[in-house]
C-alpha positions as CSV (number, residue, x, y, z in Angstrom):
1,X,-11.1,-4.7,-19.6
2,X,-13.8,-6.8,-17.8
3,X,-17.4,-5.8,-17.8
4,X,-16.6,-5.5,-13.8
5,X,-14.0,-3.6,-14.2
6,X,-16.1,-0.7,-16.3
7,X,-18.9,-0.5,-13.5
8,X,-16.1,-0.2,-10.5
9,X,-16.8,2.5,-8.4
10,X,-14.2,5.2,-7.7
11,X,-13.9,4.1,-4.5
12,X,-13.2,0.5,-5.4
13,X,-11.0,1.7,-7.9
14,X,-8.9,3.1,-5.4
15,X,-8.6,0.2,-3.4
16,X,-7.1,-1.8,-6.0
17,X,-5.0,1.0,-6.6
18,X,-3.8,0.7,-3.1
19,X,-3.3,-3.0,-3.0
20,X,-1.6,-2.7,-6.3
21,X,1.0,-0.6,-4.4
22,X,1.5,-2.8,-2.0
23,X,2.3,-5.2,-4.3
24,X,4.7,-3.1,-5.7
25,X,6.7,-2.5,-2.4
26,X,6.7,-5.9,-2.0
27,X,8.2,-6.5,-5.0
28,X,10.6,-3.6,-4.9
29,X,13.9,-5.7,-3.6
30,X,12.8,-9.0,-6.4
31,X,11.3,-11.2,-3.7
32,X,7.7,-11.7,-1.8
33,X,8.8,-13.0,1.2
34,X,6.0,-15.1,3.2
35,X,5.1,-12.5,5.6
36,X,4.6,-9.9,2.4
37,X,2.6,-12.6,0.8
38,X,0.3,-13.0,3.7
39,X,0.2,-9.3,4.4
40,X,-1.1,-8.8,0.8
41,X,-3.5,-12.1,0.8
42,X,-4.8,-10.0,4.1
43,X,-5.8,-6.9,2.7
44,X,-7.2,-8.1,-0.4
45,X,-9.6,-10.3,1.9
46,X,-10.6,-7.0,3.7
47,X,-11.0,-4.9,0.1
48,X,-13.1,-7.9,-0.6
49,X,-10.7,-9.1,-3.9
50,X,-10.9,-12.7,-4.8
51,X,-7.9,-15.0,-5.0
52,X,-8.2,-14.4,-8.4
53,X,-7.6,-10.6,-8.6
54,X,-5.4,-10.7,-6.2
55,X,-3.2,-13.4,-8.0
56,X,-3.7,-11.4,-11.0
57,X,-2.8,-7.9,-9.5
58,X,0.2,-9.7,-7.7
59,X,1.4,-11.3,-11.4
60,X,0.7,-7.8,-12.8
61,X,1.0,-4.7,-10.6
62,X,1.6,-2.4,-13.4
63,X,-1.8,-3.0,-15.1
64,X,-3.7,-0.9,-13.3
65,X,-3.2,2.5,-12.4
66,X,-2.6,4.7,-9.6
67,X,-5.7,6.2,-8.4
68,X,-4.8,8.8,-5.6
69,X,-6.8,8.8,-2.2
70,X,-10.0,11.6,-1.7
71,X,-9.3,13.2,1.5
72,X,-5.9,13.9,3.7
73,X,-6.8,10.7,5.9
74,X,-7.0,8.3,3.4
75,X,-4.1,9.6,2.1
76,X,-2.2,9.4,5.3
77,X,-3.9,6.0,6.0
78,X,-2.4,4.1,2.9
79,X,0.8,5.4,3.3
80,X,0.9,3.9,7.3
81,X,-0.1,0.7,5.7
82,X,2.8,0.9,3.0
83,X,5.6,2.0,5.8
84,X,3.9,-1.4,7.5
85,X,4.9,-3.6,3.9
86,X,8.1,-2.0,3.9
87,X,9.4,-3.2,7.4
88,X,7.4,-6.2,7.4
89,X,10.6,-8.6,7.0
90,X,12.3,-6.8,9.2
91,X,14.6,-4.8,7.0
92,X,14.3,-1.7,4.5
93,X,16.0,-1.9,1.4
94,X,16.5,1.0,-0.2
95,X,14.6,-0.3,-3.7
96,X,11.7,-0.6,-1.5
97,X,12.4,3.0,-0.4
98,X,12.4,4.7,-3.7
99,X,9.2,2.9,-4.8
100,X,7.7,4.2,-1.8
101,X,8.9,7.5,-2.6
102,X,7.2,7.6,-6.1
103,X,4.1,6.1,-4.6
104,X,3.6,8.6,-1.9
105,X,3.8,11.1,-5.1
106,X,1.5,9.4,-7.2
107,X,-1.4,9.7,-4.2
108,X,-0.6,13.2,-3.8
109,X,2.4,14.3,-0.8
110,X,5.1,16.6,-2.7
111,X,7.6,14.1,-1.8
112,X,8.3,11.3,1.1
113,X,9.5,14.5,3.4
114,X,6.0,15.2,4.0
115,X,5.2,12.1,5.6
116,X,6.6,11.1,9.1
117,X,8.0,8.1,7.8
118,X,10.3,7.7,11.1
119,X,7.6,8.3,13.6
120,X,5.5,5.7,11.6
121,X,7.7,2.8,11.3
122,X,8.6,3.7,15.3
123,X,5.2,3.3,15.7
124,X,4.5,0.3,14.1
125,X,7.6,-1.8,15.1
126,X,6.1,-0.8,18.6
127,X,3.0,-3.2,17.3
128,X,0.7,0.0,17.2
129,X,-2.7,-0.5,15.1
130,X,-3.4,1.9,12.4
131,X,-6.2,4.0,13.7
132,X,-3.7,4.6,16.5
133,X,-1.1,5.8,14.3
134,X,-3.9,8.1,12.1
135,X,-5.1,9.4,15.8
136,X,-1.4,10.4,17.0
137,X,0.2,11.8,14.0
138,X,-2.5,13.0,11.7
């Protein structure tokens, strides 16, 4: 463990957490297709990772943890963004299903039936932004 890593706070310890499970949807059906890879180079540019971390969490996703979201909206939040990795390259597989499945457990929903994963995906194939999505089904 870096010195870095032991003064993270919570907070920033959740966003790797997140981007780490992105990385493992990604990874779900064996391949990182180019618009995965950008998707994830993305984010980790907005959760202020350098190439290095993120090349490192990518090479290792199962290194760090699963730290679950505070509050409902966070919650919901990452899971809109997951949904958006899943049908990224146009189709769902159903290995990228079942992680998402174990991930929306490990940050806290009883199982994927408690999140609108239909009206989600519906939403974003109809190229609607995440606040949007948070505002109309949260």
């Amino acid at each position: 463990m870096s010195i870095e890593e032991l003064f993270e706070t919570g907070e920033r310890k959740q966003d790797r957490s997140h981007f780490r499970n992105m990385v493992l949807i990604a990874k779900a059906d064996g391949v990182i297709t180019a618009d995965e890879r950008n998707l994830l180079h993305k984010m980790g540019q907005s959760l202020s990772l350098s190439e290095e971390q993120v090349a490192e969490i990518i090479k290792n996703p199962n290194k760090l943890s699963i730290v679950p979201p505070v509050s409902r909206e966070e919650r919901f939040e990452q899971m809109i963004e997951l949904v958006r990795m899943v049908q990224i390259d146009g189709k769902i597989d159903d290995k990228e299903m079942d992680v998402l499945e174990r991930v929306a457990v490990g940050i806290g929903y009883e199982d994927l039936d408690d999140v609108d994963v239909e009206s989600i995906l519906a939403m974003i194939i109809r190229g609607e932004d995440t606040e949007t999505i948070l505002g109309d089904l949260l």
